[in-house]
DOZA-967360 format. One record per atom (N, C-alpha, C): z, x, y. Coordinates in steps of 0.1 Angstrom, whole numbers, plus 5000, padded with zeros to 4 digits. Example, Ala and Ser with C-alpha at 12.3 -4.5 7.8 and 13.67 -1.06 7.14 Angstrom:
507851324943;507851234955;507851324967;507151284978;507151374989;507951295000;
This chain:
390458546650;389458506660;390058516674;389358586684;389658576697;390158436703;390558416713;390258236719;389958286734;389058196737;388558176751;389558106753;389858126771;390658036781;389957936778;391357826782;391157646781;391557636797;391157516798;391357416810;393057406811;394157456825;395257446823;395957326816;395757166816;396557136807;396357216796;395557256787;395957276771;396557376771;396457486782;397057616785;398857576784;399257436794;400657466796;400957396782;400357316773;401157246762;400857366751;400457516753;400457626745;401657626747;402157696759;403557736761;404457646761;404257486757;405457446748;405557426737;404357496729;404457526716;405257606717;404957726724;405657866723;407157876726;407957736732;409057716736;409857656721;409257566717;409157546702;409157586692;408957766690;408457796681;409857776672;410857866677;412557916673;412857736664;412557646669;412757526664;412257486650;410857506655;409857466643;410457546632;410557676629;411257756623;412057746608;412957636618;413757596613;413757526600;412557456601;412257276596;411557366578;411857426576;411457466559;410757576563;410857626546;409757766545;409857866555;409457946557;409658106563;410158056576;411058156584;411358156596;410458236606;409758186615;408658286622;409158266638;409658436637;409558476648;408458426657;408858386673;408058396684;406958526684;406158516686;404958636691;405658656702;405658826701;405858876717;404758856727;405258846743;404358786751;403058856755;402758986752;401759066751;400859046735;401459046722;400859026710;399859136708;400559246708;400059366704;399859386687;400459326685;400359306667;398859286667;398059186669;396659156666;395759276673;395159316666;394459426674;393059446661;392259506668;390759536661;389959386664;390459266674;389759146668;389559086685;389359216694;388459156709;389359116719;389159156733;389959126738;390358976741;391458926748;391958826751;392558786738;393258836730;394058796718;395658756723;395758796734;397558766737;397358636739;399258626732;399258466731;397858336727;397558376716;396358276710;396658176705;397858156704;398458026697;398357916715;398057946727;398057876735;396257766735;395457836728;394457736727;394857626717;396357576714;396357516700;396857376712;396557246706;395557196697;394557236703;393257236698;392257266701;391357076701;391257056714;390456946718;389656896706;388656986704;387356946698;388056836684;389156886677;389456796665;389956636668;390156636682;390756466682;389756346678;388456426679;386756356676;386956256662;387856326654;387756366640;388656256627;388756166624;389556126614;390456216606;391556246611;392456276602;392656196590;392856296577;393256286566;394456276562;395156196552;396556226553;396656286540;397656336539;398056446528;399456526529;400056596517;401356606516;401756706524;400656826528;401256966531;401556966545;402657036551;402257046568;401057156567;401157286560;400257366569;399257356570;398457276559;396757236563;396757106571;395357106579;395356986584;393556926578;393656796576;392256736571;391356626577;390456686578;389456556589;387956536581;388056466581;386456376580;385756416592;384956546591;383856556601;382556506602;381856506587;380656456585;380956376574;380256226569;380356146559;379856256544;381256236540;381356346524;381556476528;381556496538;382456646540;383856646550;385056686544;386056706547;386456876555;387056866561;386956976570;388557056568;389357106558;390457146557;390857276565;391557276578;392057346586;393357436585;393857526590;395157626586;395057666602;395557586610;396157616626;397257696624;397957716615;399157796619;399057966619;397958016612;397858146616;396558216623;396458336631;395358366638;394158326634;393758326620;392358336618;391958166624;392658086623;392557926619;391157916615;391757916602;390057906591;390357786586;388857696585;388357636583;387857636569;388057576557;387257556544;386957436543;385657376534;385057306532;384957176523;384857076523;385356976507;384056916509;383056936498;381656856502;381856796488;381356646492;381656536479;380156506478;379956486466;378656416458;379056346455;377856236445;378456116439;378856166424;378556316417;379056376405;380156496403;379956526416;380856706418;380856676434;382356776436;382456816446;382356986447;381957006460;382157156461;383257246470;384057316469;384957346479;384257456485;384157506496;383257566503;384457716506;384957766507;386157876508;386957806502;388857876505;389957866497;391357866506;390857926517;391657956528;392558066524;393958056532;394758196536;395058176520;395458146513;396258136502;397958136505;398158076518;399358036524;399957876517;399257816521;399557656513;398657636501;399457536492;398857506479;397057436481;395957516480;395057466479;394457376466;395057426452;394957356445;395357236449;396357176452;397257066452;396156966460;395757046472;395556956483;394256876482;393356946471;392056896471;391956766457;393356816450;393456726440;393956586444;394856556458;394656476463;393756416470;393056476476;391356456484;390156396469;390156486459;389356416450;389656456436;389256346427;389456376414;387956416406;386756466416;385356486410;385456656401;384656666393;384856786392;384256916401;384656986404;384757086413;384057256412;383257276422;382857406421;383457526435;383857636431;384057686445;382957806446;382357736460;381757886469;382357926480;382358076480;382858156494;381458206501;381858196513;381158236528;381458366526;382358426520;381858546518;383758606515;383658726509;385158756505;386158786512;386358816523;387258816533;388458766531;390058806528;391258806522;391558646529;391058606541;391658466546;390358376541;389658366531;388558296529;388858246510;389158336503;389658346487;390958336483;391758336496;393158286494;393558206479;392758086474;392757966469;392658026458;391258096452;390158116445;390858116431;392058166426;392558196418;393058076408;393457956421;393457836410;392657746405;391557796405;390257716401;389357776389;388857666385;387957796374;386457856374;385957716385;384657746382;384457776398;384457956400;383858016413;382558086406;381758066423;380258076421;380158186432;379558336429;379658406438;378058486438;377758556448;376358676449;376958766441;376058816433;376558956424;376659076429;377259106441;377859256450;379059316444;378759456445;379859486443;381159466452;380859446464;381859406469;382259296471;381659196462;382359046457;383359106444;382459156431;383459216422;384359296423;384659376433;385859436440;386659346446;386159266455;387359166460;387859076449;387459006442;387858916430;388759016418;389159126426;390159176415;391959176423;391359086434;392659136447;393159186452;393559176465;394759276473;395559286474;395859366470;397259416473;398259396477;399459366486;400459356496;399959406506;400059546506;399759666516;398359646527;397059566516;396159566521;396459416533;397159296529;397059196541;398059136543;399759246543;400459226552;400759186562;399559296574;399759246585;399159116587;398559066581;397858916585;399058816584;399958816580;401158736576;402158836584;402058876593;403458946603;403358866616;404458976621;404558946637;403158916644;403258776651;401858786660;400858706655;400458686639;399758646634;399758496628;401358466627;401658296627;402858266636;402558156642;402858106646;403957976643;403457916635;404357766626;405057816613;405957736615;407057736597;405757746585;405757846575;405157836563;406157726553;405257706546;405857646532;406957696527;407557586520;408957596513;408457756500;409357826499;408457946490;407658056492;406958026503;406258156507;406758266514;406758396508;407758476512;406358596518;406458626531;405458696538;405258846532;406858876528;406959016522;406359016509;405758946506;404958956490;403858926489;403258856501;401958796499;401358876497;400258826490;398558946482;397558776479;396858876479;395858786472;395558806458;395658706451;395458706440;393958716433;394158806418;392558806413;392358646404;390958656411;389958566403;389058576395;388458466386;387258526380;385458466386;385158516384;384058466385;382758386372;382958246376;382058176360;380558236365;380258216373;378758286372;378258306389;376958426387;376558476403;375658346407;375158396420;374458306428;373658376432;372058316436;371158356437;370758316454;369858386462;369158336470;368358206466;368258106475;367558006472;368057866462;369157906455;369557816445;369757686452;369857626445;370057486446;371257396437;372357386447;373557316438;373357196442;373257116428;373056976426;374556896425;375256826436;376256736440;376156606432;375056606429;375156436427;374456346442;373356346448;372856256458;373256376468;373556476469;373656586475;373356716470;372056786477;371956886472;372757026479;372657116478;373157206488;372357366485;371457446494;370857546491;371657676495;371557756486;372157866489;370957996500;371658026508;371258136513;372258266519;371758386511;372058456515;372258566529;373058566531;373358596549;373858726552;373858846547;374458976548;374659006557;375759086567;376159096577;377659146584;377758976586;379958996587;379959046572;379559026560;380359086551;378959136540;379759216533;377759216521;377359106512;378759026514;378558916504;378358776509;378258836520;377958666533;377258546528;377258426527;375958326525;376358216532;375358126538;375357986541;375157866532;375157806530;374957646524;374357566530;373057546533;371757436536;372157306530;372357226539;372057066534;371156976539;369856986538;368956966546;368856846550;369156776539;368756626536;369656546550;370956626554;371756586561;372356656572;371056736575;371156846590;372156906595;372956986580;374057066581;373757166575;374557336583;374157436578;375457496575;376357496566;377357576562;377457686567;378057766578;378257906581;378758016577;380257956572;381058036575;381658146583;381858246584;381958356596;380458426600;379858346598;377858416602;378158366621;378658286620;378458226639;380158086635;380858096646;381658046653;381758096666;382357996674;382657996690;383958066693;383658236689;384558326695;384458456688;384558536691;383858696689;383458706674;382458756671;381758756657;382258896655;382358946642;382759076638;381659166631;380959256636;380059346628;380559486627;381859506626;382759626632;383959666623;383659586611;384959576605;384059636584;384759656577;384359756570;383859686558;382459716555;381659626549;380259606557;380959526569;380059496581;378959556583;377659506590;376459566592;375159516594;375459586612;374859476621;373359486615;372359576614;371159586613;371359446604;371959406590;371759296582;371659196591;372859236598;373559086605;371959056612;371659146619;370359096630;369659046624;369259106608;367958996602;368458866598;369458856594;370158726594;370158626602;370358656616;370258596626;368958536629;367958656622;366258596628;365858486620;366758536608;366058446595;367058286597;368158256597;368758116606;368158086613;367458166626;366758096638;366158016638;364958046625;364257986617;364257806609;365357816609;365757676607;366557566616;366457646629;367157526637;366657426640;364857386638;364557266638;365257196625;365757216615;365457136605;366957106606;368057166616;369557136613;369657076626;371156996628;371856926634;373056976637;373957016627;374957086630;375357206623;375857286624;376657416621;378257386620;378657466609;380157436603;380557516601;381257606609;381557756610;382857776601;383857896602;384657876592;385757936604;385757886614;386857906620;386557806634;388157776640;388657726649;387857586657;386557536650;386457416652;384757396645;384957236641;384357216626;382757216629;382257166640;381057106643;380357156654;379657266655;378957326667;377057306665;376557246677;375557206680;374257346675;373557316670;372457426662;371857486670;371657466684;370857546690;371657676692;373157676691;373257816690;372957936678;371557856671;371357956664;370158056667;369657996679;368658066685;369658166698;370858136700;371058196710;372258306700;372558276690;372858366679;371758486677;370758466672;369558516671;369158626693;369058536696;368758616711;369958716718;370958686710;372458786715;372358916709;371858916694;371659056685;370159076686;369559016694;368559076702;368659136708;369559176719;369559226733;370559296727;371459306720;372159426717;371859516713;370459496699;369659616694;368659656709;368459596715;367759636729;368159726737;369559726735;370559876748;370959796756;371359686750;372159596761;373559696759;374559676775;375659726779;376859656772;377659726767;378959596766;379759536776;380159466773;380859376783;382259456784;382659536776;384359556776;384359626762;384959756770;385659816751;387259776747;387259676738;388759616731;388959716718;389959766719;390559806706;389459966699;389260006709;387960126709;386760066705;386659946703;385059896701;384659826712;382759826712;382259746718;382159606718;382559516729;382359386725;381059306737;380359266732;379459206739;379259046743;379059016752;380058826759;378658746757;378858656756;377658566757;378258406754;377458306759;377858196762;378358136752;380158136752;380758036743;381258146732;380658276727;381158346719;380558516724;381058616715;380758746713;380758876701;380458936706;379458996693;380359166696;381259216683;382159296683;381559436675;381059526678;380659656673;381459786673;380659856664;381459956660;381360046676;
């Protein structure tokens, strides 16, 4: 994810993260080089990516009840009553996955990087039985997926291509220079990481309805950032699950899969529901964004399919600015 400039304090206590880093290092698990001061390593993902670890902490989470739990690399907050918000600050994407509790099942909403033990950490959080859905397959989204049994997916082929794994080769660079920042876990060795295959217990439909126990949750299909995109409607409780459909910092329709024409009907068809939501729960860099940007989600891939100008070509692509986030094309 891009980061927008912060207000100088958070800017200077970046760079004593950044003074830190050689330290932190130290304290277990992988040794991670400092990012060089340009961070040319991250590239395809909009401008203003140098030095991104300087938006950290990111304000919005102090709102938030911290969770305690064993791991450093995740961090865990009580955002909404029964939804846990499990965060991974230490690498570029800082993705966000979901812990939504019923009074019979819980549901884990992604799986994250597959950097720290996600089994472990939800087994602490709850003993209900458990279903996992993905926002869509994206290598920092199914990280997890592999230690669970019961994943619920859209029947795309390119959900059953991703659920066979990647490779080393394929997300290497996500785990290099540039891309973390903090000590990994005792064991994690960057030169081996892959994603591991999963299976799938059964597809998911437009419109379903997963029953929590005193929580429902509707599935909708979202095609776009990826073919296998969907949200999660909770109506009852004026939350709309996102995942990478909309967060507060460049959206990607540029990346392979992608496709904006979906994306735009997507966008019309959310717009559609911002009376009935409260908040939006994106799947990166901060938990809780206000719903009316789903109309201004919707009016941004308006004006793009219009011949709107871009704002700046990053990385040979077009990127387009709009208030609080941007919209990245081929």
């Amino acid at each position: 994810m891009q980061r927008f400039q912060l207000p100088f304090p958070i800017r200077r206590l970046g760079s004593l993260v950044g003074l830190a880093l050689g330290a932190v290092a130290l304290l277990g698990g992988c040794a991670i080089h400092p990012p060089d001061h340009q961070n040319q390593q991250v590239v395809n993902r909009g401008e203003g990516k140098d030095e991104w670890w300087r938006s950290l902490p990111r304000p919005a989470w102090q709102a938030f009840e911290k969770i305690d739990q064993s791991q450093d690399w995740f961090e865990v907050y009580r955002v909404r009553p029964g939804v846990l918000a499990i965060y991974e600050p230490g690498q570029f994407e800082e993705v966000i996955s979901y812990l939504v509790l019923g009074d019979e099942r819980a549901l884990l909403f992604d799986t994250g990087l597959g950097i720290g033990d996600m089994a472990r950490l939800v087994g602490e959080l709850t003993d209900l039985p458990l279903t996992v859905v993905n926002s869509h397959s994206h290598y920092d989204h199914i990280g997890g997926n592999h230690a669970f049994d019961t994943v619920l997916s859209p029947a795309t082929d390119y959900t059953i291509a991703r659920a066979e794994g990647l490779a080393h080769e394929e997300v290497a660079e996500f785990v290099g220079p540039g891309w973390i920042w903090k000590s990994t876990p005792t064991g994690f060795a960057p030169e081996s990481y892959a994603i591991r295959p999963f299976s799938i217990r059964r597809t998911l439909t437009d419109g379903e309805r997963l029953d929590l126990g005193g929580r429902v949750l509707e599935v909708l299909l979202t095609p776009g950032h990826a073919p296998d995109a969907l949200c999660l409607l909770d109506r009852a409780n004026g939350l709309l699950f996102v995942g990478d459909t909309f967060y507060l910092a460049p959206l990607y329709t540029h990346l392979e899969g992608s496709d904006f024409d979906r994306y735009l009907e997507t966008t019309r068809r959310l717009a559609t529901l911002e009376p009935q939501v409260e908040w939006l729960l994106p799947g990166h860099n901060v938990p809780l964004v206000e719903s009316h940007y789903l109309l201004r989600l919707r009016d941004a891939f308006e004006r793009i399919a219009g011949g709107m100008e871009p704002s700046v070509i990053s990385d040979g692509n077009r990127e387009f600015r709009f208030d609080g986030f941007s919209v990245i094309t081929k």
